[in-house]
C-alpha positions as CSV (number, residue, x, y, z in Angstrom):
1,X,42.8,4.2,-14.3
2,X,38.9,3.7,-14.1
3,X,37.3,4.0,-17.8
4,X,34.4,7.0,-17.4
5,X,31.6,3.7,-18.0
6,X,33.3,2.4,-14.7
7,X,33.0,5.8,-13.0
8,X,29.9,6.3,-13.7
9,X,28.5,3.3,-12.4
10,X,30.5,3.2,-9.3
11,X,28.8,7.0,-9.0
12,X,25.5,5.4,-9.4
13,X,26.5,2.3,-6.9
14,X,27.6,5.2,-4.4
15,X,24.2,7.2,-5.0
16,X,21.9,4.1,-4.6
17,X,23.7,3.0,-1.1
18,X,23.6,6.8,-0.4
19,X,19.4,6.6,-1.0
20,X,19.0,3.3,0.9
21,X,21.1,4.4,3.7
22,X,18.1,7.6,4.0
23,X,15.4,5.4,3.4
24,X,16.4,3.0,6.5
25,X,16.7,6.1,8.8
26,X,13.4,7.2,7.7
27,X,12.0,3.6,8.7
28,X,13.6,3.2,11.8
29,X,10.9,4.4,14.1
30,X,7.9,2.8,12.2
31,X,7.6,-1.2,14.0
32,X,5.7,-2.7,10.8
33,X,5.1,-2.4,7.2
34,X,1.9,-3.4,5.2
35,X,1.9,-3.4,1.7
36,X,-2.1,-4.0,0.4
37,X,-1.5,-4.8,-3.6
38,X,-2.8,-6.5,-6.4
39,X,-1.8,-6.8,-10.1
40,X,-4.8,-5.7,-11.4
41,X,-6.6,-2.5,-10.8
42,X,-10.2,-1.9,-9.9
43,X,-10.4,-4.3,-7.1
44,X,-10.6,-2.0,-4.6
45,X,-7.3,-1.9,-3.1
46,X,-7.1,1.6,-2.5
47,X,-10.3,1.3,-0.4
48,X,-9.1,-1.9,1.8
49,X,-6.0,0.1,1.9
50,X,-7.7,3.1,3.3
51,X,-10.3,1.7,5.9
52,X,-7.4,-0.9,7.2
53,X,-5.4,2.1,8.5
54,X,-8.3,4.1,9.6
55,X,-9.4,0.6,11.8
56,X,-6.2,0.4,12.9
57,X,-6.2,4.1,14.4
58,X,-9.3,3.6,15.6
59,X,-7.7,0.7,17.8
60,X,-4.8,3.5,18.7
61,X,-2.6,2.5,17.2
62,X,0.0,5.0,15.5
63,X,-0.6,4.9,11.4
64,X,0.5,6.2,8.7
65,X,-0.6,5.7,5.0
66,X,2.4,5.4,1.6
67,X,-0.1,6.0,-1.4
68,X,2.5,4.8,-4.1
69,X,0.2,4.6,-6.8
70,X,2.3,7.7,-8.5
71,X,-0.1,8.5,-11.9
72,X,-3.8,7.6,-10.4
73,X,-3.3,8.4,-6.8
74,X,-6.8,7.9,-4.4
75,X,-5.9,7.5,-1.3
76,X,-6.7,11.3,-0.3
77,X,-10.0,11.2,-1.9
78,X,-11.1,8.5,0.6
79,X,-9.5,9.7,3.5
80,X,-11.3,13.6,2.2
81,X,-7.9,15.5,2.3
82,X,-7.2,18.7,1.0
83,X,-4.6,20.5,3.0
84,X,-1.2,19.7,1.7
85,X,1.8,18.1,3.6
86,X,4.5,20.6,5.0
87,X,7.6,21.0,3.5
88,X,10.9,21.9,5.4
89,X,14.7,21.8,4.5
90,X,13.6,18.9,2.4
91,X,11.8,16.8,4.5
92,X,8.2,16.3,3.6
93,X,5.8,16.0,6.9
94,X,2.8,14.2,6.4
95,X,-1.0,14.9,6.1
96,X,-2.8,13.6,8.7
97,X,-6.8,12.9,9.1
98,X,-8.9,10.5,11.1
99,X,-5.5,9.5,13.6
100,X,-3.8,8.2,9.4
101,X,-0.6,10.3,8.0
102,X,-0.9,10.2,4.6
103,X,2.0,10.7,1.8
104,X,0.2,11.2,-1.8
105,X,1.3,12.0,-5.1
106,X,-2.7,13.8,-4.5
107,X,-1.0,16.2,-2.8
108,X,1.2,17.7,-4.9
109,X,-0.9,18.0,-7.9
110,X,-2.5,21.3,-8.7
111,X,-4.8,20.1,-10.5
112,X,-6.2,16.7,-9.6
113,X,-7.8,15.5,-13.0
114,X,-4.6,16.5,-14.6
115,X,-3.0,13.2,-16.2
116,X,0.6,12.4,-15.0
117,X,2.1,10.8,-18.1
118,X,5.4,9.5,-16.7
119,X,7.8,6.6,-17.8
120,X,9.2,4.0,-15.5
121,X,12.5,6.2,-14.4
122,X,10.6,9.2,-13.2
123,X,8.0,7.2,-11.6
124,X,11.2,5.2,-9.5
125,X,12.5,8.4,-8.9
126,X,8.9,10.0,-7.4
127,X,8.8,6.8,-5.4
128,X,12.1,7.6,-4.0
129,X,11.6,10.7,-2.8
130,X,8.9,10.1,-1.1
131,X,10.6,7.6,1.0
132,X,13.6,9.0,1.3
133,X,12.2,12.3,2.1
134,X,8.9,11.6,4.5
135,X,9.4,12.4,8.2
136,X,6.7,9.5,9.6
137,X,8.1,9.8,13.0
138,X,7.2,7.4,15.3
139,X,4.5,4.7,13.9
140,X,3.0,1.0,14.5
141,X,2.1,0.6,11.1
142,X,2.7,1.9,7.6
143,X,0.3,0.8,5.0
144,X,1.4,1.3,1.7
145,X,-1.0,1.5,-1.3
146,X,1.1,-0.7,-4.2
147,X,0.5,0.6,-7.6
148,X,-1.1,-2.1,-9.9
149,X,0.3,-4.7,-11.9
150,X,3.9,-6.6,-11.5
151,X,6.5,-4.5,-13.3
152,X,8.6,-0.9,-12.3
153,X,6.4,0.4,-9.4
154,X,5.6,-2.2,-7.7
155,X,8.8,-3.7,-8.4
156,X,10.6,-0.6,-6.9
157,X,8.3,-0.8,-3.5
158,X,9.3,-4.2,-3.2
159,X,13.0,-3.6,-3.8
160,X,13.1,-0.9,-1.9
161,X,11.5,-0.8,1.0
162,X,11.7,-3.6,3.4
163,X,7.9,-4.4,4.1
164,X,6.9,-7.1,6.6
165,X,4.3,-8.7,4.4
166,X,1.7,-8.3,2.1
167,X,-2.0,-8.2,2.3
168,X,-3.6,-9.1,-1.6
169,X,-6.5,-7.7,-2.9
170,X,-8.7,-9.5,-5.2
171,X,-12.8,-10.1,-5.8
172,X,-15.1,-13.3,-6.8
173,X,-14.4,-12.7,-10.5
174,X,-12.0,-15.5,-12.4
175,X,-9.7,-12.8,-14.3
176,X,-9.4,-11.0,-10.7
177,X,-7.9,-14.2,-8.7
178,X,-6.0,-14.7,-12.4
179,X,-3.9,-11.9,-11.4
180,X,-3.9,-12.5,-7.9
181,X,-2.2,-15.7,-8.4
182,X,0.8,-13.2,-10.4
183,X,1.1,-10.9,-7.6
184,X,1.5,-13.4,-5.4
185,X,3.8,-15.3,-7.2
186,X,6.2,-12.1,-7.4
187,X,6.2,-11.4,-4.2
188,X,7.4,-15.0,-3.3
189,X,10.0,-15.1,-6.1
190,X,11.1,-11.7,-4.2
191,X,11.4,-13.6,-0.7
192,X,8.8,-11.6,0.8
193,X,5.9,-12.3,2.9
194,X,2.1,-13.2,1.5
195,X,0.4,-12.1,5.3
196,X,-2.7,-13.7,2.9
197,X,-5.4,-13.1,0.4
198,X,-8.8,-10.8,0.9
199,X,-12.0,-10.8,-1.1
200,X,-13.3,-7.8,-1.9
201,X,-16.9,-7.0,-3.1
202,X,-18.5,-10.0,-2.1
203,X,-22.2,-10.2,-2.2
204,X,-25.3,-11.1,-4.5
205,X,-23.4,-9.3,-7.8
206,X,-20.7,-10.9,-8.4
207,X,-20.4,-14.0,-5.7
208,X,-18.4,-14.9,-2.8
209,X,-15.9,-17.7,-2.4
210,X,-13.6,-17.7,-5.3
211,X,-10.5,-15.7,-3.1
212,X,-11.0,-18.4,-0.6
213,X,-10.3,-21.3,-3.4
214,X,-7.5,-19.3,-4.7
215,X,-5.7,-19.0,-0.9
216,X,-5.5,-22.9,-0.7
217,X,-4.9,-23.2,-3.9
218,X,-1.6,-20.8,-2.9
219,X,-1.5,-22.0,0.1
220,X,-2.1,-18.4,1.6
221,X,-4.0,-17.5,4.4
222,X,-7.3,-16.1,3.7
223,X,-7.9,-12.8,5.4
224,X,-11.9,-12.9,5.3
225,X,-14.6,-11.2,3.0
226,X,-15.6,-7.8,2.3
227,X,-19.4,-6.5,1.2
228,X,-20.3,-4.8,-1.5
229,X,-22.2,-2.6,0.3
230,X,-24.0,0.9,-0.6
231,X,-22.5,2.8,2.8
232,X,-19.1,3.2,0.1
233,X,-21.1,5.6,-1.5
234,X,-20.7,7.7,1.3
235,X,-17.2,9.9,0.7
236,X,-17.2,12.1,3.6
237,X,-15.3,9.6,6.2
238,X,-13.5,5.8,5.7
239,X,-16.8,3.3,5.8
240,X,-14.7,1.6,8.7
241,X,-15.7,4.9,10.6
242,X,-19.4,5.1,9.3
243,X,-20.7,1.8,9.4
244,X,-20.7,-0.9,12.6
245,X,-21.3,-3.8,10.0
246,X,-17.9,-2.7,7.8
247,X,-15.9,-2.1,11.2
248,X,-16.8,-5.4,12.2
249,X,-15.4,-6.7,8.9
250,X,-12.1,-4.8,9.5
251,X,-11.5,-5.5,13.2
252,X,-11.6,-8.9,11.6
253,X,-9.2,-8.7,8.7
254,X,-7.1,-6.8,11.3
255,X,-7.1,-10.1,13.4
256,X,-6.2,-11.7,10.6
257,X,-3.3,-9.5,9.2
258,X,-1.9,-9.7,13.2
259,X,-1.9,-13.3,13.1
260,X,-0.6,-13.9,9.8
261,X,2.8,-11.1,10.8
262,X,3.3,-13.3,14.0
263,X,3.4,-16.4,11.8
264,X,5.6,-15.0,9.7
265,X,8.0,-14.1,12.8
266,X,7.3,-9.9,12.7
């Protein structure tokens, strides 16, 4: 006879199968996964995040948007959505603005400046749900906003749900392509893909160039620059959609990200 210790972790083994099993049939309509991270916040990986899928749509392609940055989600306040996602005999169906479906924790808060002050369990379990639950239908990509850093969130993403590759965040400054270099190196000692590195806030403040020397020095691809540029100020749309020179930025990182999948075989 099975002790109750054994029982109760073959229950858990039995949940966890159960969870994955729903979290493949959620996926099987959606043709690639993005994941945009970087182990340090700040960098703007929200933002790259946010105007990557909105420059995708604009090409027409099908895309939806995972913010899984559970206690400081941002996604919504780029993408200016208010109206919450439906819910229906469980399923969760997603926001959608500017041709992006969005899932956010954003969305489920009622009040937005109200701290979420959650351990690692309940943040896994959040994470989840949303997977698990989320009716994307048919898409051509999902981007999914990582949470910062290398430990539970991330971790669980990665775990969880099979992603094609990953696009890193980072900017000129030394301690941001410090922790670039750790992101990176997880995902590799994962077995996942690095689609390459991007450089963020590039410009007359604070340089351009370092991201570059850190790709080699991985020997990543390097996805191109971004500009610090005052248009960001501007919340009412994604930049992408507002300004030719950032859209001509993005239709390049999107050449980028394209090339690096089909090297990568996806």
């Amino acid at each position: 006879m099975p002790t109750p210790q054994e029982n109760a972790r073959l229950e858990q083994i039995k949940k966890s199968w159960q969870a994955k099993r729903q979290i493949t049939e959620r996926l099987t309509r959606i043709k690639t996964k993005i994941g945009v991270y970087s182990a340090k916040g700040g960098v703007g990986k929200t933002t790259v995040a946010v105007n990557l899928a909105a420059a995708l749509a604009k090409e027409g392609f099908k895309v939806g948007l995972l913010d899984s940055d559970i206690d400081c989600p941002n996604a919504t306040k780029v993408l200016g959505i208010t109206e919450k996602p439906e819910l229906a005999e469980g399923h969760i169906q997603p926001a959608e603005k500017w041709g992006v479906r969005v899932v956010s924790m954003a969305l489920f808060q009622e009040n937005e400046e109200e701290a979420i002050i959650w351990r690692g369990p309940m943040i896994h379990n959040a994470i989840n749900q949303f997977l698990q639950m989320t009716e994307w239908g048919e898409l051509d990509y999902l981007i999914v906003d990582l949470p910062p850093g290398t430990s539970d969130a991330p971790l669980t993403i990665m775990q969880t749900l099979p992603m094609d590759g990953f696009v890193v965040v980072s900017t000129p400054q030394l301690l941001a392509n410090v922790d670039a270099k750790r992101c990176i190196n997880m995902i590799r000692k994962l077995n996942l893909n690095v689609l390459g590195v991007v450089e963020n806030y590039t410009g007359e403040i604070f340089g351009e160039g370092a991201s570059k020397k850190l790709a080699e020095e991985m020997q990543a691809p390097f996805l191109g620059s971004l500009a610090l540029r005052s248009t960001y100020r501007d919340n009412s749309r994604p930049t992408v959609l507002a300004d030719p020179a950032v859209e001509q930025e993005y239709r390049k990182l999107v050449a980028a990200v394209k090339s690096s999948l089909q090297a990568v075989g996806r």
